[in-house]
Each structure stands twice: as C-alpha cells, then as structure tokens.
C-alpha positions in Angstrom: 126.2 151.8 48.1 124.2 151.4 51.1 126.0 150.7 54.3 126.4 147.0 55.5 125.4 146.2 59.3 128.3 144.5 60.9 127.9 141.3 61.8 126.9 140.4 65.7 129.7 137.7 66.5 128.5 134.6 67.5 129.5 133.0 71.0 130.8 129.6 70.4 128.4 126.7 71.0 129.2 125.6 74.5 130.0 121.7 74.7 127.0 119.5 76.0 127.3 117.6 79.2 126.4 114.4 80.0 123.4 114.8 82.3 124.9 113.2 85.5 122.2 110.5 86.7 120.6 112.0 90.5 122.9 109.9 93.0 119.9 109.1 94.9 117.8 107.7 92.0 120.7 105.8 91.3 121.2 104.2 94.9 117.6 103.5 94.6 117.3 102.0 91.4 120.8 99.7 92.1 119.6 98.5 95.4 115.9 97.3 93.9 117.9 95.3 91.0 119.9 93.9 93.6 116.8 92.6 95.6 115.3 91.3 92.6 118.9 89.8 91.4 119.3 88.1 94.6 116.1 86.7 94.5 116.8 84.8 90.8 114.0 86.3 89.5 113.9 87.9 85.8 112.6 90.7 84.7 108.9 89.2 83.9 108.9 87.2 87.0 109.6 89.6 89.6 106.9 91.7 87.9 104.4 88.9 88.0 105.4 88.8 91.7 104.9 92.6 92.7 101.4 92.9 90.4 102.8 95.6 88.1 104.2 95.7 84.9 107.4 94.7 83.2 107.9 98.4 81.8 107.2 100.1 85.5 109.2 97.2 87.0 112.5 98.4 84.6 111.4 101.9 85.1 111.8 101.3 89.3 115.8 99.8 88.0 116.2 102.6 86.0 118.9 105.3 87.2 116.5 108.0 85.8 113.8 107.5 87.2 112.7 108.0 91.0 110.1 105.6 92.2 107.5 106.6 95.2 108.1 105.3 98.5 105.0 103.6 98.1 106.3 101.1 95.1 109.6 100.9 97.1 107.2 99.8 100.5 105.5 97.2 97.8 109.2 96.2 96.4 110.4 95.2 99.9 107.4 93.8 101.2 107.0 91.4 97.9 111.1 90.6 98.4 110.8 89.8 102.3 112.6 92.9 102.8 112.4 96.0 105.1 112.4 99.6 103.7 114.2 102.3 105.8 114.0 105.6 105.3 116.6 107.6 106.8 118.3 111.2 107.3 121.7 111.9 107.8 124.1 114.6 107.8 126.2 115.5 104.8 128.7 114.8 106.7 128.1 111.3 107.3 127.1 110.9 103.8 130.5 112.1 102.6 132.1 109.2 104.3 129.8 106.5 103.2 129.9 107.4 99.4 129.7 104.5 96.8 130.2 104.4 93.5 127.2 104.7 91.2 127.1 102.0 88.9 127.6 101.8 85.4 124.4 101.9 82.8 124.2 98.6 81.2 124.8 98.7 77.5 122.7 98.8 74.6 121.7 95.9 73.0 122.3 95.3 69.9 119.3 96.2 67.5 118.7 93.9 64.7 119.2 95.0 61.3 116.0 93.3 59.3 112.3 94.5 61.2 110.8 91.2 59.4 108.3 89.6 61.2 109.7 86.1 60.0 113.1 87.1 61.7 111.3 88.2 64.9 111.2 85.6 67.9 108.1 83.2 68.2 105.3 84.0 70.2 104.4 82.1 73.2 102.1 79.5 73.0 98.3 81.2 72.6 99.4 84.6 72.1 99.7 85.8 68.0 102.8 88.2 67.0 102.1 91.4 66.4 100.0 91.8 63.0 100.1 88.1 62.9 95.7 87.3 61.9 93.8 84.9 63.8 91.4 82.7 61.9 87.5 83.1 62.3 85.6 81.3 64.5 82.8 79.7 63.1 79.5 81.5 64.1 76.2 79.8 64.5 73.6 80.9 61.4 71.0 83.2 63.3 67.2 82.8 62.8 65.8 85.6 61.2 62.4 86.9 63.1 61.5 85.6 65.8 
C-alpha cells in the first residue's frame, strides 16, 4: 500500500474585523451633514444648491469616503461658511478627540420589486420602464 502524505494542518481562519472608518473622513463627512442639516436643506436640495449630484453630495456625508479640499472649498462657500485647514500636534489632537458618530441604519428594503408598488414619479418625468406614447409626426413629402 502506498504511503499516505500527512496532512499539512490548517491555521485557523482568523476572525474578520470591522474596517474602522479613517477618523478623519469621518470628521469630515459629520461636519458637511451638519452644514447642510443646519441649513434645513434635504438631500436633493442642498445638491441643487452646490451644482453636483445627489449621489456625490451623499458620497461627500459618507464616513468612507474622503472628499477633495476643492468640493469641501465649494461646500463652504455654497453654505456661507469658511473652510480651515489646519495642522496640529498629536498632542493637541489627543486632547480634542470626539467621538465618531454612528452609521445611520439601513433602510428597510421592500419585499415586492413591482413597479405598481414603487412610488409615483414626479410630475413629467416616466418611472423607470414606464413607455411614453408617440408623438404624432407630420407625413413627409416624398421627392422634392
């Protein structure tokens, strides 16, 4: 009988860690919700108001992402505010340390994806795979 090979042991799967969101993204994306927040502006609103998008708008309040100091310059400048960028030492941060706020929770997704369940669209603007009728076209002449 041929000889077995002895099984290699297997190091146990190490448990997965939460990535920890970058404390400074965080600070960032906190203290643009707050402008907008303070301002009583939603979501669509306060993007109408900057000229971007709703998506990069959330992106900007999201703790993962780290906008450029040139959306945070627009950010302040459409809110009244002033943007400061500043160095300090560790230690100074040390003392000053806040408490990163908690993500928001999920909302709840909907357990039917019918169309007919889906909110109505505003005024002018179809659903999604919702047809538009044709418009009636003028008969053209033929030759000229």
């Amino acid at each position: 009988m041929p000889e077995q090979p002895t099984p290699t042991p297997v190091a146990p799967a190490l448990p997965q860690e939460e990535a920890k969101p970058d404390p400074l993204a965080a600070s960032v994306a906190a203290a643009v919700t707050k402008l907008r927040r303070d301002a009583g502006l939603s979501e669509r609103a306060a993007a109408k108001k900057l000229g971007t998008s709703q998506t990069q708008l959330r992106r900007m309040e999201d703790p993962r992402y780290l906008p450029s100091l040139r959306s945070l310059a627009r950010v302040a400048n459409a809110y009244g505010a002033h943007l400061v960028v500043s160095f300090e030492t560790q230690e100074a941060t040390k003392e000053k340390t806040v408490p990163l706020p908690k993500p928001a929770a999920a909302k709840p997704t909907r357990a039917s994806a019918s169309l007919s369940k889906a909110p109505r669209a505003a005024p002018g603007r179809a659903r999604a795979g919702a047809r538009r009728p044709r418009r009636a076209t003028a008969r053209r002449r033929k030759g000229r």
